[in-house]
N, C-alpha and C positions, 0 to 999 in steps of 0.2 A: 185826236183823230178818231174820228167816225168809225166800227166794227166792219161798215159796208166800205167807206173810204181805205181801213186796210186789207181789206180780203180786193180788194180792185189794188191794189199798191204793189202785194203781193203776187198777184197774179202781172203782172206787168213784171216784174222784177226775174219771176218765175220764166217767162219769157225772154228774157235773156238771159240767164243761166241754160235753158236749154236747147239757143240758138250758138253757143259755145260749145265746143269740147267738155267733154266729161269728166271733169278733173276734180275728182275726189277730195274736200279740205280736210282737214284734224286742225283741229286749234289747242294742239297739249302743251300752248305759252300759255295758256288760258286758267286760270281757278274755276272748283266750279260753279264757285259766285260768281263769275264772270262770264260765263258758258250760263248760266243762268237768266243774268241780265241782258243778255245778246238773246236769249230766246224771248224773253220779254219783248226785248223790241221789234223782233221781228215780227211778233204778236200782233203790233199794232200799238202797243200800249204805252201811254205817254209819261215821261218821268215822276209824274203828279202820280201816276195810278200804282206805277214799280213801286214808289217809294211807300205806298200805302199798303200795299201788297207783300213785302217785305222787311214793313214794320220798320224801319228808318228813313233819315230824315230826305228831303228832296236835295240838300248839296250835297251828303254822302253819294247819293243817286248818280248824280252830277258827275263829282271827281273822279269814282268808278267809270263811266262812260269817256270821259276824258280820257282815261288810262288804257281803256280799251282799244279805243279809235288809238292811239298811239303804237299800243303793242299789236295791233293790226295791221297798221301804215291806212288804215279807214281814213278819211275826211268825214263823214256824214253818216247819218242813220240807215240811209238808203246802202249803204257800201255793207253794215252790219248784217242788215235784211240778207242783203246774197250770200254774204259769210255762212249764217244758219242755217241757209236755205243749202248751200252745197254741202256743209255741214251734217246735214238731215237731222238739226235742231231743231226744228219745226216740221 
């Protein structure tokens, strides 16, 4: 994903976070390798670039985001995005 495709992802996502009520998240299920890797994605930054960026390998990247979306109740990336975003991880 393109710099300019997630600053437009984000700003779209941003919008609805504050077409909502303002409900403040904490994520203290979270490591804060994990609170790390959610701000990566909401970054914009694609598991190829984490996994280079934090010096292991792209399935570690992988299982980690796996386990995230889980301990989130997440489905998708996009679900992450608004997580850090209410978050004020980004």
């Amino acid at each position: 994903m393109s710099a300019a495709v997630a600053d437009e992802y984000a700003l779209l996502l941003l919008d609805e976070v504050t077409e909502q009520p303002a409900v403040p998240v904490s994520l203290p299920h979270l490591s804060t390798r994990e609170r790390e890797l959610v701000t990566l994605v909401a970054q914009g930054r694609t598991n190829s670039q984490i996994a280079a960026q934090l010096s292991t390998s792209l399935t570690t990247v992988r299982s980690s985001l796996d386990r995230i979306l889980v301990k989130t109740g997440s489905q998708r990336r996009a679900d992450l995005m608004r997580l850090a975003l209410q978050a004020s991880l980004v």
